[in-house]
C-alpha angles and dihedrals in degrees: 000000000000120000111197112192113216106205127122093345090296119126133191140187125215119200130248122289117192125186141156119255114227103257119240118258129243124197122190124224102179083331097319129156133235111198123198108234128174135274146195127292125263115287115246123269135165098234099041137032131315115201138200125166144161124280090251094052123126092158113115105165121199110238135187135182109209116181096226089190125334081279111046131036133176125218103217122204133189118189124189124226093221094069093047132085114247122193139190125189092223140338095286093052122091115246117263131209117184124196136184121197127174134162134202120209122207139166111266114268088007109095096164101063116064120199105178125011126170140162125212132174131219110211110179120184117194124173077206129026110234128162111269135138119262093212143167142134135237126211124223137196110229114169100211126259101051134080127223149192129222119196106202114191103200108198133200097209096187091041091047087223128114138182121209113211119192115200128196113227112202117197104145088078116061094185090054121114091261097072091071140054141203118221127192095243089211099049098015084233122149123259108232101177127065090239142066125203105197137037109245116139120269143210129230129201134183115158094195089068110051116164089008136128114240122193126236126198119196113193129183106212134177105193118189119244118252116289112228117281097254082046113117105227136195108199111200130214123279109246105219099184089119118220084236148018119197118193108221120185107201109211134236090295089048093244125120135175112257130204103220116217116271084217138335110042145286125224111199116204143176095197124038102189086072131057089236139116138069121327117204117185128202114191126161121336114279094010137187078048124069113233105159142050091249086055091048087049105053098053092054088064081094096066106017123100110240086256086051099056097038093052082051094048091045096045123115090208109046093164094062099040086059091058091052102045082063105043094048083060086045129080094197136017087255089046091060092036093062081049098052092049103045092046098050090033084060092042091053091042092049092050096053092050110034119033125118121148094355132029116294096252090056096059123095088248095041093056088045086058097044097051101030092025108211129001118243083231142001118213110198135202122176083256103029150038131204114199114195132205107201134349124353129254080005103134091218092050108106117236137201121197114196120188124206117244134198112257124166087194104052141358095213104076125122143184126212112221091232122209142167095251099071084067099101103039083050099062095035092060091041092051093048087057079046095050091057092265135108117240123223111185102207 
């Protein structure tokens, strides 16, 4: 793989990253199949990434702001190669994947006024296509006490298809989460995510803060899952008085082993008497994915009866209570198996898209998703989101408003405007998945 960096007639060339896709999951359901399929974009935030993309796009590549010093910052990116087109001329040739990214920095609120812009181009060459990361980093230069916001257009030039990413760079605020990164302690690669799902040992790393002890917070959780949106809710306080605090001293590179959470969640701080720092979740093993019965069961609550999901809790056999929740919707195996598929695929979409404090599928968007499946349109504000079934401005169209809420643990948190309203279409669209059909609510 060769990355040539188009900026002031200058080129480089990174060297070659390798690493192993997670593999899709299959479940069987006597012996049924359940097949990974695609999903929408990330859902704009000011602290986190905002997405658009061509009809065609399958790209959905991985990016991470990291505050280098209170004067410089890189934007890292990892691709996979799964999501990228890969040609060949004829039989004998090598297959070939070409890729354009370039990026545009402003000053925050201030479109109009670019301080930094470059191109650069990913050309890999394979005899034999394999899954692996396309990855790399970029430095910036970004003078303290201003924020900042990169726009980053990510192009499939064999595909003809491109994504465009903008990213808010905060550098007025020395405590906030992009003054630290996570490493992979066994390949020193970034963490994109905001989870983890397994318990290796990590590396932190946070170059403002050489010789230095960080805080970090480690909290057990159990959040309830979303009530249903005609529900009144009365949503309580977060207690923030952590189970545990660990004292870390980075050394004289600013890095420092970390021990990850073996479940809830860490908060790691350089100042207490704030909320804020990095959060690093760690929730069921191979999430976002579902990979157990346990894991088949708690999603269900959303269209189960209570007896339903009690029977399911208290079984000995999970696995096979499962199967036949669904066959008994379903009036034939294939049927069951199109069920099983469309409603997992939507809980592990909605997990991958949509989790912040909590899994994914427990949020209010998530169990949208998962019931009406995805909105005809999604309107966005910096604090909202209106998601639309059917057409818009049409009075029988059915609209979710979603308000963002503050969160120190996650930018991605928020909050359906609930109404009585909602109650039929509720239970219309609960009583079609009941009925042995998948509901789509546009």
């Amino acid at each position: 793989m060769i990355i040539t960096r188009n900026k002031n007639n200058s080129s480089i060339r990174t060297k070659r990253f390798r690493f192993s896709l997670t593999k899709l999951l299959f479940i069987s359901l006597l012996p049924f199949l359940i097949v990974q399929c695609s999903s929408k974009k990330n859902i704009p935030k000011r602290n986190t990434i905002t997405a658009k993309a061509t009809k065609t796009n399958i790209l959905n590549p991985e990016l991470i702001v990291y505050n280098t010093s209170l004067d410089s910052s890189s934007f890292y990116y990892s691709i996979s190669s799964e999501n990228t087109l890969y040609t060949r001329k004829d039989k004998l040739s090598a297959y070939h994947s070409s890729l354009k990214i370039s990026y545009l920095l402003y000053p925050y609120g201030d479109s109009k006024t670019i301080i930094d812009s470059a191109s650069f181009y990913i050309n890999d060459k394979v005899r034999t296509k394999t899954l692996k990361k396309l990855t790399g980093s970029v430095k910036l230069s970004t003078p303290r006490n201003r924020d900042y916001l990169l726009k980053i257009v990510t192009k499939d030039l064999n595909r003809g298809a491109f994504i465009e990413k903008k990213i808010y760079i905060n550098k007025t605020d020395l405590d906030n989460h992009q003054y630290f990164l996570l490493l992979k302690d066994s390949s020193y690669t970034p963490i994109y995510e905001t989870y983890i799902t397994d318990t290796n040992n990590l590396i932190l790393s946070s170059s403002i803060n050489k010789n230095k002890t960080l805080y970090v917070k480690y909290y057990n959780r159990d959040f309830k899952i979303a009530a249903p949106p005609f529900a009144s809710v009365n949503t309580l306080p977060f207690n923030y008085k952590s189970n545990r605090v660990k004292e870390i001293i980075l050394n004289d590179k600013g890095t420092s082993n970390l021990d990850a959470p073996k479940n809830g969640f860490i908060q790691i701080q350089s100042d207490t008497t704030n909320k804020k720092g990095l959060t690093l979740f760690k929730f069921s093993p191979n999430f976002p994915r579902i990979v157990n019965a346990n894991g088949l069961i708690d999603p269900l609550r959303y269209i189960c009866s209570t007896a339903e999901y009690n029977e399911l809790l208290s079984s000995d056999t999970p696995k096979i209570s499962v199967d036949e929740f669904w066959l008994s919707k379903a009036s034939s195996k294939d049927r069951a198996r199109e069920l099983i598929k469309q409603y997992y695929n939507r809980v592990e979409n909605a997990n991958k898209y949509y989790t912040s404090h909590k899994e994914g599928w427990k949020t209010d968007r998530g169990m949208i998703s998962i019931i009406f499946g995805s909105p005809t349109l999604i309107r966005r504000t910096p604090n909202s989101e209106t998601w639309i079934y059917g057409e818009e401005n049409n009075l029988i169209s059915l609209n979710f408003i979603f308000r963002k809420r503050e969160n120190p643990f996650s930018a991605n948190d928020y909050k359906l405007e609930r109404s009585s309203t909602y109650k039929s279409s509720w239970y219309r669209a609960v009583d079609t998945w009941r009925a042995g059909r998948v509901f789509y609510g546009y």
